[in-house]
C-alpha positions in Angstrom: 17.2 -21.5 6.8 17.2 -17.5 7.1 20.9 -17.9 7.2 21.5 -19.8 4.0 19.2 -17.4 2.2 21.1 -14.5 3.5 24.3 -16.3 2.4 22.5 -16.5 -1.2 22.2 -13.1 -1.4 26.0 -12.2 -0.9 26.8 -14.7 -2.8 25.2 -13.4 -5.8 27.2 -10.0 -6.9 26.2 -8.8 -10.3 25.2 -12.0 -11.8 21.6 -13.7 -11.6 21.2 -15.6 -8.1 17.6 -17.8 -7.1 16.6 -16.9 -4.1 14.1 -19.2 -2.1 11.3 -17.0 -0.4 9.8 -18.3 2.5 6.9 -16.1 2.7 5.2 -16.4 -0.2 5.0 -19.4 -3.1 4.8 -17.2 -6.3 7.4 -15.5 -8.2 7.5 -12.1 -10.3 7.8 -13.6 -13.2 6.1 -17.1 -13.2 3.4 -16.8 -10.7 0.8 -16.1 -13.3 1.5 -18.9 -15.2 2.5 -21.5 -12.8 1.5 -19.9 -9.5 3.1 -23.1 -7.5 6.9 -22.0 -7.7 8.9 -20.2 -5.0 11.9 -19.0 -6.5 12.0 -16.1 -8.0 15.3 -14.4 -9.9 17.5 -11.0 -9.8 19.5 -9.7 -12.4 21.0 -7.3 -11.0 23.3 -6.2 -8.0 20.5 -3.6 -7.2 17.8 -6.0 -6.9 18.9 -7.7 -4.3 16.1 -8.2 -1.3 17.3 -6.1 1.7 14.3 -7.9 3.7 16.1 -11.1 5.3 18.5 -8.5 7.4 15.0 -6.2 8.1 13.2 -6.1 11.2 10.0 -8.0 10.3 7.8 -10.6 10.4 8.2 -13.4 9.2 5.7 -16.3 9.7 3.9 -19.4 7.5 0.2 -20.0 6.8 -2.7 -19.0 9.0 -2.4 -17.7 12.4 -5.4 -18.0 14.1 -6.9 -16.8 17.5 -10.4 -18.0 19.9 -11.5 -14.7 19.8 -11.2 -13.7 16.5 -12.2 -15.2 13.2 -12.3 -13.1 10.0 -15.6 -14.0 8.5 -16.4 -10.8 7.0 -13.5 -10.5 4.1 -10.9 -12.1 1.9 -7.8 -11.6 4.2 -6.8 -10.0 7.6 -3.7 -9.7 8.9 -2.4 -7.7 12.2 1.1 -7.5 13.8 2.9 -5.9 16.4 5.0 -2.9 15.2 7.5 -3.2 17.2 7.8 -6.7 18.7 6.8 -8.3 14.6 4.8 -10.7 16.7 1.4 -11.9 14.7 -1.7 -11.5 16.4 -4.0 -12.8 13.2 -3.2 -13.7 9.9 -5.7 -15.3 7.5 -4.8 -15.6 3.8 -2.4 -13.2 4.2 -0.3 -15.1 1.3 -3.0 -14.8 -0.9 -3.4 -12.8 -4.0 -5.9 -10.1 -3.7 -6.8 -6.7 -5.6 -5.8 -4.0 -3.3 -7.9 -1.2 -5.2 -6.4 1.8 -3.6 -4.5 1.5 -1.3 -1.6 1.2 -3.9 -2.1 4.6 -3.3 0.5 4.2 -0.6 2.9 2.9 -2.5 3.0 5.4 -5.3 3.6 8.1 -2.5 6.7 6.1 -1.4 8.3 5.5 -4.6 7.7 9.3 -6.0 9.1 10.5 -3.1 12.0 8.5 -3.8 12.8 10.2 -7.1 11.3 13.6 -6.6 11.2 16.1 -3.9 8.4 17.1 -2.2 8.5 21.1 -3.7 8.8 19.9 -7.1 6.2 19.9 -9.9 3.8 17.8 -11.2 2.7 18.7 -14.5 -0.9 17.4 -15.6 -0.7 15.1 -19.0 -3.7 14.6 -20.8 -3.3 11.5 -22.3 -2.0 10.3 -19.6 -5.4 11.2 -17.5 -6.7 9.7 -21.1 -6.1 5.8 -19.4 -8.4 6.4 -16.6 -11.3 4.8 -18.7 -13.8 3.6 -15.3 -16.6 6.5 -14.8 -17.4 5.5 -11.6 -13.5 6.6 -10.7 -12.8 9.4 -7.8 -11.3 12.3 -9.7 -10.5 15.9 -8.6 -10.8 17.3 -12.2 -7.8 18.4 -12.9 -7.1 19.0 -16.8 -3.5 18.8 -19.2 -1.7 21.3 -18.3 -2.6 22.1 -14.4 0.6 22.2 -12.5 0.6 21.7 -8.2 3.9 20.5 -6.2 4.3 16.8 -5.2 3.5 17.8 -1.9 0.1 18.9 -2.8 -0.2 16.0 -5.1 0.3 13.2 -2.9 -2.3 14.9 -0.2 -5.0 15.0 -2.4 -4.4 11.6 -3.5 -3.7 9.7 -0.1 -6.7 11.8 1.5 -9.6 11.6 -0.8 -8.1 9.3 -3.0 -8.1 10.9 -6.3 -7.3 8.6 -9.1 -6.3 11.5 -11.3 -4.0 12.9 -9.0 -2.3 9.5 -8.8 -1.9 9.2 -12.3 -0.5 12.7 -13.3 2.1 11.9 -9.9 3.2 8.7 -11.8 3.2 10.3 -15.5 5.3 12.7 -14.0 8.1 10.8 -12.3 8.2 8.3 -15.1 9.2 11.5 -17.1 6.3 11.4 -19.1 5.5 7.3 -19.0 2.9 5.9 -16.7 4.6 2.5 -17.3 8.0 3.3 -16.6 6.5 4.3 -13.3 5.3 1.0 -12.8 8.5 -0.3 -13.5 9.6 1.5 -10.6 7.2 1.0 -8.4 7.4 -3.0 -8.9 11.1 -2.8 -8.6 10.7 -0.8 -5.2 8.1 -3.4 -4.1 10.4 -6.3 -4.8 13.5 -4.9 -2.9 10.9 -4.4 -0.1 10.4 -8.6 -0.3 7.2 -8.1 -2.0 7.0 -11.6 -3.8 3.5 -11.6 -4.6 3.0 -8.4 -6.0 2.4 -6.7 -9.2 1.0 -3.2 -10.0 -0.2 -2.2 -13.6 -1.2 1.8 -12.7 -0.5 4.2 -9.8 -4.3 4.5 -8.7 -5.0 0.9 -7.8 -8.2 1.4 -10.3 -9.1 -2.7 -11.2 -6.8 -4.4 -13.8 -6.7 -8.1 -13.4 -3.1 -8.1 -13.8 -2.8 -5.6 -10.6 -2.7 -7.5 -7.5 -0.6 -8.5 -4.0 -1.3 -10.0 -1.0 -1.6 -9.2 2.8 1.6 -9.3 3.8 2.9 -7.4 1.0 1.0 -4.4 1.8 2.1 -4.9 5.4 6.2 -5.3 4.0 5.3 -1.8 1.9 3.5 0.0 4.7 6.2 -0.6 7.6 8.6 0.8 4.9 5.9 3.4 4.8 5.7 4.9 8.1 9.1 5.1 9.0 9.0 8.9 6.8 7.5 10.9 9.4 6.7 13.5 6.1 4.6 10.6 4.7 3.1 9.5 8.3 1.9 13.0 8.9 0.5 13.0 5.8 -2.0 10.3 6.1 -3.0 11.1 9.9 -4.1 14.3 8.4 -8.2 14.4 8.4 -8.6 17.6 5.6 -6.8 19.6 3.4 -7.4 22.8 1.2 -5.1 24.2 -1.3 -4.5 26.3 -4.4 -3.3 24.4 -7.6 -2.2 26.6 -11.3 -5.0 25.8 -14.0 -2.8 26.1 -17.4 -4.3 29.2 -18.4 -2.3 30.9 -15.2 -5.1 31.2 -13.2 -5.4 29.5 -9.5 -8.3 26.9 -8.5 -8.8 26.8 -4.5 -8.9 22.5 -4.2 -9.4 20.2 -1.6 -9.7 16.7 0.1 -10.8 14.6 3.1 -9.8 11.3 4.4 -11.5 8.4 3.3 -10.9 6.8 6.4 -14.1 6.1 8.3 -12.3 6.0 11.6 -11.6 9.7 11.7 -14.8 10.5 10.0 -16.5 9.7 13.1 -18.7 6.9 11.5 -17.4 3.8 13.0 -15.1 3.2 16.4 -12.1 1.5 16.7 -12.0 -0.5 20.8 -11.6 2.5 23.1 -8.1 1.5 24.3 -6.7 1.9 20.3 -6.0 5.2 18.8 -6.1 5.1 14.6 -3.1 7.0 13.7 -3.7 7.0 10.1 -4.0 3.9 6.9 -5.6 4.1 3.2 -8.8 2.6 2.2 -9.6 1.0 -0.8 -12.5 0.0 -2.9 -13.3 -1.5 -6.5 -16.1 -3.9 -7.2 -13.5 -6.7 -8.1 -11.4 -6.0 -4.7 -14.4 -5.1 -2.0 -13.6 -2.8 0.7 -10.4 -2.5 1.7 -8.2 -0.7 4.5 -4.5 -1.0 6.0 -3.8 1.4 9.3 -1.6 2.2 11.9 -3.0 1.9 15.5 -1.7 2.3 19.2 -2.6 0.8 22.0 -2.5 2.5 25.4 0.9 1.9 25.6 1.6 3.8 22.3 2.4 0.4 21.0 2.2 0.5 16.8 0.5 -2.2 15.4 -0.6 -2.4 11.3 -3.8 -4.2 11.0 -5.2 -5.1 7.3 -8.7 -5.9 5.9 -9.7 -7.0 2.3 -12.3 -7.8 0.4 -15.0 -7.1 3.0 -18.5 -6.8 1.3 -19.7 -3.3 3.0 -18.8 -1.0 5.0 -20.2 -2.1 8.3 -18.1 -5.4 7.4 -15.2 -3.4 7.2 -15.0 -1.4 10.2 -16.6 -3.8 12.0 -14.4 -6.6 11.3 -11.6 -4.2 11.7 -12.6 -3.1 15.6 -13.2 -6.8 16.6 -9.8 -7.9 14.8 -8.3 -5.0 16.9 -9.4 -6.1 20.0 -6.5 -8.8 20.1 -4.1 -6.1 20.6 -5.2 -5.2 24.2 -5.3 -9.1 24.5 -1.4 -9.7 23.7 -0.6 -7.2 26.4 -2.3 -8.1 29.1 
């Protein structure tokens, strides 16, 4: 089957080509509407999916294990790093608001169009769409300029949502929507079937959604830049951004990610390398890591939906047990 899809894709050259998924049962364009499909098209030579000749997994419906069931959220998924093997998968197929940990994805696809010394100019209206006022904002106004490199650690750290807006204003040249249109082009070369993404931040829109395995397809792509990697094992960061009046204001952020807080444990055989967490009332808790094992084996590990905190993490360090258990 992988074969004839891979023979689909060279087959297609410039001109539209179906492709048959078999991973996921919605489309980009249909899946709202219909939802049951599994085609979905390309128009371009460009939009091919690179995935089929990847090194991932690749897997149907649940996969379930004795010692582990995910009671506490919406969808779980961990797999092997390395080997692709899956150790748990429940819904990971599923549609689900990932809140932000889009975050992750907006970091991959600026850095595809912008270097990291370049500069980010603050918009206002642009910081104008960010209408929730329960939002996690650093306060930056029109007109405040800081490098990409600043900008993407303040946002993947403490997860500011008007950080991740100006980043996206700013590589759209000046349209948060022709971002988008980036970012959901990026996502669907990665084989990301299920996924669409209205605004950089991951701030709720109920057109802003993927699945499990999507955010697993975008964060292997992820950490294979060891300049993004480093970024999001990093526990603080301080800096100094240009207000637009000239004058400097001393900023800074902290990861979000319990783990390295010090307020929950992952199993004592598993080091957290570093992830993005994610939280709206409409998506629940949320969080997608990197661990190793004692081994250094990598393995990606996904939560959603989780009602609390002590779900979370919890569900988390029991779901990561079954990593010592494939070894051994």
């Amino acid at each position: 089957m992988i074969m004839m899809m891979v023979s689909a894709l060279s087959a297609c050259g410039g001109s539209r080509a179906d492709v048959w998924m078999p991973f996921s049962e919605y489309t980009q364009k249909e899946r709202i509407t219909s939802g049951r499909t599994s085609i979905i098209e390309h128009t371009a030579f460009s939009d091919r999916i690179p995935s089929f000749a990847s090194d991932f997994a690749v897997f149907e419906g649940n996969v379930t294990s004795r010692k582990f069931v995910a009671d506490q959220c919406t969808a779980a998924l961990l797999i092997n790093a390395d080997t692709n093997e899956v150790l748990y998968a429940d819904n990971a197929f599923e549609q689900r608001y990932p809140a932000s940990i889009t975050k992750l994805m907006t970091a991959y696809v600026a850095l595809k169009y912008m270097s990291a010394d370049s500069y980010v100019v603050v918009d206002k209206e642009a910081l104008a769409t960010i209408t929730d006022p329960l939002a996690v904002m650093l306060g930056v106004e029109g007109g405040d300029t800081m490098t990409l490199d600043q900008a993407l650690r303040l946002m993947l750290l403490s997860s500011y949502n008007d950080v991740a807006v100006a980043v996206g204003n700013q590589v759209g040249n000046g349209s948060v929507d022709s971002f988008m249109d980036l970012v959901n082009t990026e996502a669907l070369k990665l084989g990301c079937t299920g996924t669409h993404f209205t605004n950089p931040s991951g701030l709720h829109d109920a057109d802003h959604y993927t699945t499990a395995y999507d955010l697993y397809l975008m964060f292997k792509e992820f950490i294979k830049d060891p300049y993004l990697l480093e970024i999001i094992q990093s526990k603080e960061y301080s800096t100094t951004i240009t207000r637009k009046d000239g004058s400097s204001k001393e900023v800074s952020s902290s990861s979000t990610n319990q783990f390295f807080r010090g307020n929950y444990s992952a199993p004592a055989n598993m080091v957290v390398v570093g992830g993005k967490t994610g939280t709206t009332d409409e998506a629940g808790r949320c969080l997608m890591i990197m661990v190793r094992d004692k081994q250094s084996v990598p393995y990606i590990a996904i939560v959603l939906g989780a009602g609390t905190m002590d779900d979370l993490y919890g569900e988390m360090s029991e779901m990561l047990t079954l990593c010592d258990l494939s070894v051994n």
